[in-house]
Every structure is written in C-alpha cells, then in structure tokens.
PyMOL Python script that loads the backbone (N, CA, C, O; Angstrom):
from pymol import cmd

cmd.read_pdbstr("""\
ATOM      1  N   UNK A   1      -8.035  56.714 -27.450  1.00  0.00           N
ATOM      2  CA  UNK A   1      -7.812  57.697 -28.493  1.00  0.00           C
ATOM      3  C   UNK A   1      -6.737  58.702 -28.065  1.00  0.00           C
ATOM      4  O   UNK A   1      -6.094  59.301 -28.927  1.00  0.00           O
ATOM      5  N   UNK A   2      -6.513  58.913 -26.700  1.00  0.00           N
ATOM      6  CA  UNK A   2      -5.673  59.904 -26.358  1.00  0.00           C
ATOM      7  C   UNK A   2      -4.423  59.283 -26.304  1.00  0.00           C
ATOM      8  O   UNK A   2      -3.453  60.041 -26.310  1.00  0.00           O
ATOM      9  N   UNK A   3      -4.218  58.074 -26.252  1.00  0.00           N
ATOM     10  CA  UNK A   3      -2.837  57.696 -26.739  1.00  0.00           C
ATOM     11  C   UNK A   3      -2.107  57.895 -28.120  1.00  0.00           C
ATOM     12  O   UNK A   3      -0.950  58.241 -28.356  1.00  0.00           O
ATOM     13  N   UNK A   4      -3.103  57.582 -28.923  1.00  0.00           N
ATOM     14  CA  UNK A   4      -2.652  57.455 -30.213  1.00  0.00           C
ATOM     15  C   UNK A   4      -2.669  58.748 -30.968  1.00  0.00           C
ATOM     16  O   UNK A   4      -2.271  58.834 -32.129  1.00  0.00           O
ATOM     17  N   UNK A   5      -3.278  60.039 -30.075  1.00  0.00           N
ATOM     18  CA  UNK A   5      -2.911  61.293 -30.803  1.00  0.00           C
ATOM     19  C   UNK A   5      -1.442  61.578 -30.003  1.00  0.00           C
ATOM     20  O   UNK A   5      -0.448  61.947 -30.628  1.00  0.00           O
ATOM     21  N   UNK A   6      -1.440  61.330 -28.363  1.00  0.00           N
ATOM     22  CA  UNK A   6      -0.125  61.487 -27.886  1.00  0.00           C
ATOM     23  C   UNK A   6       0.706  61.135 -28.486  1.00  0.00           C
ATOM     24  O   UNK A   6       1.605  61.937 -28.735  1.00  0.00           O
ATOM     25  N   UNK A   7       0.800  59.480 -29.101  1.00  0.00           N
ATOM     26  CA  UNK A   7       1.571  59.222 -29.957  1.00  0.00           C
ATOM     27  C   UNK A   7       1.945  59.871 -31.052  1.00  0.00           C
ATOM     28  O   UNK A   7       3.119  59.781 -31.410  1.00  0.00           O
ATOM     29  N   UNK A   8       1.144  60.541 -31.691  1.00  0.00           N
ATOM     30  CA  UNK A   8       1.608  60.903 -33.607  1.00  0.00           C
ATOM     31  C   UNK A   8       2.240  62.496 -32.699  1.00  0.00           C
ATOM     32  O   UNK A   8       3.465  62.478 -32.821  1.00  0.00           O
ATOM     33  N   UNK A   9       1.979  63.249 -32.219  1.00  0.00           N
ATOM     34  CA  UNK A   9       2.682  63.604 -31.049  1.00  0.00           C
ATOM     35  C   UNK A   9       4.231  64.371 -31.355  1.00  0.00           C
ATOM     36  O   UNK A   9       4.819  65.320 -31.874  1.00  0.00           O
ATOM     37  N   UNK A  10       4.378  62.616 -30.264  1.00  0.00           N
ATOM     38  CA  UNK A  10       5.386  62.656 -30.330  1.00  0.00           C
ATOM     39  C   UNK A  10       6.268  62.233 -31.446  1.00  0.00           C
ATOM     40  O   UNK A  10       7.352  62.796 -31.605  1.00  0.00           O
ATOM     41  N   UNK A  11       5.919  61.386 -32.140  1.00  0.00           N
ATOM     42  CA  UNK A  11       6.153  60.906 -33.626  1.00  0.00           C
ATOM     43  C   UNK A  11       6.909  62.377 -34.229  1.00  0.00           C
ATOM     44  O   UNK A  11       8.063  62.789 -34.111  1.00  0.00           O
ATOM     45  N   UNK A  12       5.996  62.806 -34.750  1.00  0.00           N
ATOM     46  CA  UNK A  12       6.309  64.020 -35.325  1.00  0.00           C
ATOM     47  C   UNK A  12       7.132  65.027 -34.689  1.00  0.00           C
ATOM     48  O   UNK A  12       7.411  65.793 -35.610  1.00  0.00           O
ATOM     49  N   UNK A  13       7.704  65.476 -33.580  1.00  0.00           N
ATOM     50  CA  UNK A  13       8.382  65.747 -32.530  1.00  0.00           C
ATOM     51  C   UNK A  13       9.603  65.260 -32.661  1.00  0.00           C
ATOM     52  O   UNK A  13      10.496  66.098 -32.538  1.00  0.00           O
ATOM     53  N   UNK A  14       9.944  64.116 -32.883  1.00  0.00           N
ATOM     54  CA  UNK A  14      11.110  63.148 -32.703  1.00  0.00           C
ATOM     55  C   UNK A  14      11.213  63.021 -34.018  1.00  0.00           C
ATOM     56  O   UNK A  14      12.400  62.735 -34.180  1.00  0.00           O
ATOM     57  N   UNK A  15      10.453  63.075 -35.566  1.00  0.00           N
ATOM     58  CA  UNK A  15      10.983  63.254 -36.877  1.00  0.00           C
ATOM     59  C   UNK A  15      11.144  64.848 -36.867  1.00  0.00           C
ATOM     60  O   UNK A  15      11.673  65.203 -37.920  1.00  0.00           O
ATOM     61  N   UNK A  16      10.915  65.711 -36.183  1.00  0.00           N
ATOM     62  CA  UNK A  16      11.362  67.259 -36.590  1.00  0.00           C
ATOM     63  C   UNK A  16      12.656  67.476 -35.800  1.00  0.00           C
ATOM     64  O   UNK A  16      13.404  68.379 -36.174  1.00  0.00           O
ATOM     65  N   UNK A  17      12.896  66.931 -35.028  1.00  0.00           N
ATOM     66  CA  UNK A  17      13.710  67.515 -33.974  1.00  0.00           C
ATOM     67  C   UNK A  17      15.167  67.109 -33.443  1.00  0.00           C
ATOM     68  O   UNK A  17      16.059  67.754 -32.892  1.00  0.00           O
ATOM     69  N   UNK A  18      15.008  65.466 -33.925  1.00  0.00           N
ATOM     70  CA  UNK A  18      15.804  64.446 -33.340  1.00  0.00           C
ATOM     71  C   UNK A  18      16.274  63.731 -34.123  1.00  0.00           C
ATOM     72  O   UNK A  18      17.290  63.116 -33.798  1.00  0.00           O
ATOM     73  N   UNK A  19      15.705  63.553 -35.435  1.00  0.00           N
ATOM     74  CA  UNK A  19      16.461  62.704 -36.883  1.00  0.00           C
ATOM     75  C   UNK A  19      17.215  63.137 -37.446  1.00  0.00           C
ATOM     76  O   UNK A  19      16.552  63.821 -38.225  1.00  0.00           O
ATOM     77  N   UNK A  20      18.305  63.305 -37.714  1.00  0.00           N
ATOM     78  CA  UNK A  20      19.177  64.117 -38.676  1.00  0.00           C
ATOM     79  C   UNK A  20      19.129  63.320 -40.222  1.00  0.00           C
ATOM     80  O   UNK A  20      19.629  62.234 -40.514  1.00  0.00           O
ATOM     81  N   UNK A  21      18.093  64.566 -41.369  1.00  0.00           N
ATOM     82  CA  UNK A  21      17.885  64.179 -42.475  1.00  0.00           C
ATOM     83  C   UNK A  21      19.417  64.021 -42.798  1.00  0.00           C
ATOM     84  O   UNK A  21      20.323  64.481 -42.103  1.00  0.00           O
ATOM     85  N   UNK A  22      19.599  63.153 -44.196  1.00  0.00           N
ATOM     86  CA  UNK A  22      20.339  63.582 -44.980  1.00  0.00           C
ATOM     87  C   UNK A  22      20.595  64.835 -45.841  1.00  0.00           C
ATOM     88  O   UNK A  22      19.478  65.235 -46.168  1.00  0.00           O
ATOM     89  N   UNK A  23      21.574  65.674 -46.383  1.00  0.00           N
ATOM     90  CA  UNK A  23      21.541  66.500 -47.340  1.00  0.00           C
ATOM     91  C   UNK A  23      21.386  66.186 -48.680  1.00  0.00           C
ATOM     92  O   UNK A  23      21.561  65.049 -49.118  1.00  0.00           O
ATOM     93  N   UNK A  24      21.091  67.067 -49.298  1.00  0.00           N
ATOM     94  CA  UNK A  24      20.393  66.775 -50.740  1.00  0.00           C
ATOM     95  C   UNK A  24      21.408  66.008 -51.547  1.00  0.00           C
ATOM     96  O   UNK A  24      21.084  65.343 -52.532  1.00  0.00           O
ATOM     97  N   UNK A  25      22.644  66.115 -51.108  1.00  0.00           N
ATOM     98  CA  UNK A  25      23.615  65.786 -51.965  1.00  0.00           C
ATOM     99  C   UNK A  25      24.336  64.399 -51.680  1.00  0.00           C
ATOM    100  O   UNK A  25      24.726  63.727 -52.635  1.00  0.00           O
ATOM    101  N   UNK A  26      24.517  63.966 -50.381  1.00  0.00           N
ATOM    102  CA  UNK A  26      24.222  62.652 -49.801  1.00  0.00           C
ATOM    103  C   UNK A  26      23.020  61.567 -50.126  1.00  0.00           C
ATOM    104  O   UNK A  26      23.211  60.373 -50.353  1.00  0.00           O
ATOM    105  N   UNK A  27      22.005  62.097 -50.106  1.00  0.00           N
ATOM    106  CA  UNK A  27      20.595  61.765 -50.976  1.00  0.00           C
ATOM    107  C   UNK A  27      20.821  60.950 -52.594  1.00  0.00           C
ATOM    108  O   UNK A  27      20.411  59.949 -53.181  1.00  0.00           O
ATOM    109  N   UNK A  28      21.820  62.206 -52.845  1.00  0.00           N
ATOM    110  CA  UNK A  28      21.882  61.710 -54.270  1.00  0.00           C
ATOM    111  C   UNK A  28      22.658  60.781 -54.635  1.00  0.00           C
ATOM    112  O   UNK A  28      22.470  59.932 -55.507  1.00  0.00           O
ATOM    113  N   UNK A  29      23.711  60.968 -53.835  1.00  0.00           N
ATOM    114  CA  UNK A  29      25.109  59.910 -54.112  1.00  0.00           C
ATOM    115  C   UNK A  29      24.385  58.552 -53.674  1.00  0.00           C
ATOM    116  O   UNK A  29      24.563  57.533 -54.341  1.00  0.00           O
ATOM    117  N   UNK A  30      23.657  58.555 -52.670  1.00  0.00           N
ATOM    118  CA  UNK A  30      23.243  57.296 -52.415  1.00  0.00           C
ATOM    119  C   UNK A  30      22.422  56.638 -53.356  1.00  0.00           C
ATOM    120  O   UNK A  30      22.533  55.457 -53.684  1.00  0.00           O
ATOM    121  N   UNK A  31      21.466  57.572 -53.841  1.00  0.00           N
ATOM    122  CA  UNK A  31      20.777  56.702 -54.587  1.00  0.00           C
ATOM    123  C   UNK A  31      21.079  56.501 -56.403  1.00  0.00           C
ATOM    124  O   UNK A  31      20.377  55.908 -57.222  1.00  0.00           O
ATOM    125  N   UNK A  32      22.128  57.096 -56.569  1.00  0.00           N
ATOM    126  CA  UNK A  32      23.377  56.252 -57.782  1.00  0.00           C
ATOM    127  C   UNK A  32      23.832  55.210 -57.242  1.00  0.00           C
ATOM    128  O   UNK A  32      24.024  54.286 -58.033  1.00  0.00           O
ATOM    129  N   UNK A  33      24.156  54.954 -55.831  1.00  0.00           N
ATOM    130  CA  UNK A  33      24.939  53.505 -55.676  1.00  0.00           C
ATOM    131  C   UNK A  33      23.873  52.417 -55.462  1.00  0.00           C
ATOM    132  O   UNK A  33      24.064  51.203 -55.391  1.00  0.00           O
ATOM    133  N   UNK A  34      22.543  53.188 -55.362  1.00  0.00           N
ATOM    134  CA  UNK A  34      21.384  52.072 -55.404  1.00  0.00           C
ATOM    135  C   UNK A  34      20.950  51.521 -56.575  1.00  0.00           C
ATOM    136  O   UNK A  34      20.525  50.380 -56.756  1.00  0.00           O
ATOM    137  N   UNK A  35      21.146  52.793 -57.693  1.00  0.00           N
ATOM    138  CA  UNK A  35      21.018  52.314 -59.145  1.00  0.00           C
ATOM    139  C   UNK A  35      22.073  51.407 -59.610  1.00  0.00           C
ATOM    140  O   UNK A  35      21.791  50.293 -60.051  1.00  0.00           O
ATOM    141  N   UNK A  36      23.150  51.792 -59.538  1.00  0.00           N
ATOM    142  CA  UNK A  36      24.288  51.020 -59.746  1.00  0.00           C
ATOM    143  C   UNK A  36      23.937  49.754 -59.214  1.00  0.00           C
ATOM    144  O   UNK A  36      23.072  49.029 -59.704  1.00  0.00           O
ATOM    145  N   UNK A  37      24.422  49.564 -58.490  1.00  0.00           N
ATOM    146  CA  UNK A  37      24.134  48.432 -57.817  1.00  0.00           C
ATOM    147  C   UNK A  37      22.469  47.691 -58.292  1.00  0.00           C
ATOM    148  O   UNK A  37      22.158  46.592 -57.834  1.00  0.00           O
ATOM    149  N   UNK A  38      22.043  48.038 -58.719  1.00  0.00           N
ATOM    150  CA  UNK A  38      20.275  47.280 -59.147  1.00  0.00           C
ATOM    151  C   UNK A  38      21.098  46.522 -60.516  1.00  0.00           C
ATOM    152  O   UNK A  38      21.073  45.324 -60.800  1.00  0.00           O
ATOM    153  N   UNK A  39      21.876  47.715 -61.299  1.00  0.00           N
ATOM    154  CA  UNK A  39      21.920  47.699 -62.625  1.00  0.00           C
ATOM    155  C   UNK A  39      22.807  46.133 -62.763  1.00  0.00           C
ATOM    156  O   UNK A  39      22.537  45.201 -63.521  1.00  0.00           O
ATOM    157  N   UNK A  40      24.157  46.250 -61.552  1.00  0.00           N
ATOM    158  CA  UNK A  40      24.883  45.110 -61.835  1.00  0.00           C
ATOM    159  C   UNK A  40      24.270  43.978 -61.390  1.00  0.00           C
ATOM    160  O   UNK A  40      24.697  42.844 -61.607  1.00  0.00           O
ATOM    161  N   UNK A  41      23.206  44.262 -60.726  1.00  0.00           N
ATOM    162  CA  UNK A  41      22.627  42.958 -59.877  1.00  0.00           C
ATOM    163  C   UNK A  41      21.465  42.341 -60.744  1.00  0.00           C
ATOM    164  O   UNK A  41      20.953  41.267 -60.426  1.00  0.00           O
ATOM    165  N   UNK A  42      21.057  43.077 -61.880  1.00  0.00           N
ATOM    166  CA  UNK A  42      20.076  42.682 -63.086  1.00  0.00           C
ATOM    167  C   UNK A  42      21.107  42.120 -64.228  1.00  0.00           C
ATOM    168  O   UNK A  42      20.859  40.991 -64.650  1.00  0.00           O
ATOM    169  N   UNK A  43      22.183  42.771 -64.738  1.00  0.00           N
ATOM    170  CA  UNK A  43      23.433  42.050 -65.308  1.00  0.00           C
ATOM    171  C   UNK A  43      23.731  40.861 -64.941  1.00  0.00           C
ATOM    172  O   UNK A  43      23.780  40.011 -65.830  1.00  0.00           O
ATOM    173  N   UNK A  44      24.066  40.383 -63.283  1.00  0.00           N
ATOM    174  CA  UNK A  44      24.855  39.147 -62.961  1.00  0.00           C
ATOM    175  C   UNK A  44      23.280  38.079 -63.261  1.00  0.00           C
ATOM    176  O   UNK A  44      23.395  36.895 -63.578  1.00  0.00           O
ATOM    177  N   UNK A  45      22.242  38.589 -63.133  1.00  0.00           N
ATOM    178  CA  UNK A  45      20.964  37.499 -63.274  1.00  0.00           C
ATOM    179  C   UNK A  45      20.740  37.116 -64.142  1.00  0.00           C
ATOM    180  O   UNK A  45      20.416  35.932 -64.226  1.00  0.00           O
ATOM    181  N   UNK A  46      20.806  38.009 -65.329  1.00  0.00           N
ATOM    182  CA  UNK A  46      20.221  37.816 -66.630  1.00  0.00           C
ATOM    183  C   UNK A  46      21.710  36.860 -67.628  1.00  0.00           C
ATOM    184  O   UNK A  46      21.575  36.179 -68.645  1.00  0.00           O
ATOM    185  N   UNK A  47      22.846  37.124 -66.957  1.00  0.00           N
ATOM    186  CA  UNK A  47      24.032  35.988 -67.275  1.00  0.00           C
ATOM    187  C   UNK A  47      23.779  34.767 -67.008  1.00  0.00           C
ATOM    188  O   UNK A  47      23.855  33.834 -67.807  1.00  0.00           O
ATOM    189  N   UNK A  48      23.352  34.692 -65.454  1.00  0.00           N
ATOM    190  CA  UNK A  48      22.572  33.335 -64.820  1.00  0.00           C
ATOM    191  C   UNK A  48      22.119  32.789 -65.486  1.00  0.00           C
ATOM    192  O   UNK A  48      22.411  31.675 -65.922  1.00  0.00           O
ATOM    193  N   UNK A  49      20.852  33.815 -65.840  1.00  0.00           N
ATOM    194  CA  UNK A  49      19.955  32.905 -66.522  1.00  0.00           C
ATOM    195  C   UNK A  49      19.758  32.851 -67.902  1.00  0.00           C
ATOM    196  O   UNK A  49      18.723  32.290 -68.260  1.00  0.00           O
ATOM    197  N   UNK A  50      20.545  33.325 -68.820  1.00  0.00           N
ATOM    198  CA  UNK A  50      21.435  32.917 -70.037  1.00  0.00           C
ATOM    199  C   UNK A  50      22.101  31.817 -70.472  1.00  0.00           C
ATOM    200  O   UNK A  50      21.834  31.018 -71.369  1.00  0.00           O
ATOM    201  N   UNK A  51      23.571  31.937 -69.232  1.00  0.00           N
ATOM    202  CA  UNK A  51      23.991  30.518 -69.592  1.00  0.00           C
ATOM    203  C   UNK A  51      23.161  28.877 -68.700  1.00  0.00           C
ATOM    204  O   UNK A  51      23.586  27.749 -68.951  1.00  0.00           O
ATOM    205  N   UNK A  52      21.918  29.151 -67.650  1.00  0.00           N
ATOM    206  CA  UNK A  52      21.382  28.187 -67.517  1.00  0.00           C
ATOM    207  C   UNK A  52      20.951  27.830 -68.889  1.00  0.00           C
ATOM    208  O   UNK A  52      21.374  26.881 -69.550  1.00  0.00           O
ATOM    209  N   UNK A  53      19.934  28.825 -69.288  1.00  0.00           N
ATOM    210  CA  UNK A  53      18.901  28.611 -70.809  1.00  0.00           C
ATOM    211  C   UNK A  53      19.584  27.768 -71.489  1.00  0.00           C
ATOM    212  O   UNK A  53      19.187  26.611 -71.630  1.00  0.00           O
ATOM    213  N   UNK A  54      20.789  28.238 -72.053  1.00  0.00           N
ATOM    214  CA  UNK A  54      21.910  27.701 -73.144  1.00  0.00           C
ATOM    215  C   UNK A  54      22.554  26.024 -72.756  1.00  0.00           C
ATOM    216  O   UNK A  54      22.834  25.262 -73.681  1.00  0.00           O
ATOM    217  N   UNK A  55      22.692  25.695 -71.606  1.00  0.00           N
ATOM    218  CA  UNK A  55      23.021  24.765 -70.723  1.00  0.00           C
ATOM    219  C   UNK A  55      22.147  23.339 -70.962  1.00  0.00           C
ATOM    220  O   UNK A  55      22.523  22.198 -71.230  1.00  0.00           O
ATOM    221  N   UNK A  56      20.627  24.006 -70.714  1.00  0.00           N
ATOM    222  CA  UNK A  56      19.368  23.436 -70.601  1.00  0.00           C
ATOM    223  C   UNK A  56      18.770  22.942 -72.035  1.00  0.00           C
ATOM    224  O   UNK A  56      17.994  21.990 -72.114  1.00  0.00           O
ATOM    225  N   UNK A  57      19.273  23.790 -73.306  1.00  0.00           N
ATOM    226  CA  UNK A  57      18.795  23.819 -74.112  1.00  0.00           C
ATOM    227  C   UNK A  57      19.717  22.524 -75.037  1.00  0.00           C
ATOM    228  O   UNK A  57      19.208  21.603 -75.677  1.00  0.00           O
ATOM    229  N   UNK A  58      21.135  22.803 -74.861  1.00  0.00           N
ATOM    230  CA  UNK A  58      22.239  21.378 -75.135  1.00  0.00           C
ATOM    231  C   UNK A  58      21.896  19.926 -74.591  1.00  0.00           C
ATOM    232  O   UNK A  58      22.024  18.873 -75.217  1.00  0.00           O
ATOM    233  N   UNK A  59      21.307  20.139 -72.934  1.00  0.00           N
ATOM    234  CA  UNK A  59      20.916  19.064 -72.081  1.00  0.00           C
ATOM    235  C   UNK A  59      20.073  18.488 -73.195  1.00  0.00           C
ATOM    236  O   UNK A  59      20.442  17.457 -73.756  1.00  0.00           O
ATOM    237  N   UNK A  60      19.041  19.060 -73.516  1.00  0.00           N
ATOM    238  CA  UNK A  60      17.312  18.584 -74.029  1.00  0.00           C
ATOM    239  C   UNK A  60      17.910  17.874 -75.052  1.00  0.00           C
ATOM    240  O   UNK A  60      17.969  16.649 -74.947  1.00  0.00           O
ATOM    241  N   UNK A  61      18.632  18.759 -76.596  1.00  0.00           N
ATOM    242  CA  UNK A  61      18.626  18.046 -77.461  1.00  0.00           C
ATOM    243  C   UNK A  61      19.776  17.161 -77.969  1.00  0.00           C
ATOM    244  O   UNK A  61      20.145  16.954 -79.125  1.00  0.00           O
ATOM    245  N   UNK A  62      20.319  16.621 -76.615  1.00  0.00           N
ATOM    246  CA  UNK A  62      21.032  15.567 -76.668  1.00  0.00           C
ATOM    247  C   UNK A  62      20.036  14.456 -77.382  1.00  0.00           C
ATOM    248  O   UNK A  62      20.434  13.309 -77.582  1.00  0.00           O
TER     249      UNK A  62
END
""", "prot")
cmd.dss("prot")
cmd.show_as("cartoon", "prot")
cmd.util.cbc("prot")
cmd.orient("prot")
C-alpha cells in the first residue's frame, strides 16, 4: 500500500510541476484541427460509401 500512495505521490508532483499544460488558446486551435479533420474524414467515407452503394446497386441489377 505504501507504494501505491508513494506513487499517486509522485504522479501528481510530476503533473503539477513538470508537464507543461497547453494554453487555453493552443487548446483551442487544436481542437478545430481535430474537428476539421473528423469532419473531412466523415466526408471522404460517406463518398466511399456512396459511390460503393451506387456501384453495387448497377452490379445487382444487371
């Protein structure tokens, strides 16, 4: 048991002291290029799987 309080410890020690957060504003920019990036990456799938559908659907009623 005395390890694992040593541990959280130091844990917490080394996240207060030694991590350099991001700023609020870095924070933000990043997580627009995460949206962005989701948004085009749900776009290029749903094309995928559009022109498969359309592809699949010519195949059948040959």
């Amino acid at each position: 048991m005395r390890k694992f309080i040593n541990y959280l410890k130091e844990s917490y020690a080394e996240m207060t002291k030694k991590v350099s957060w991001p700023t609020w504003d870095k924070l933000q920019n990043s997580a627009i290029v995460v949206m962005v990036a989701s948004v085009i990456f749900a776009v290029v799938v749903f094309a995928i799987d559009f022109c498969i559908r359309h592809l699949m659907s010519a195949i059948y009623t040959l």
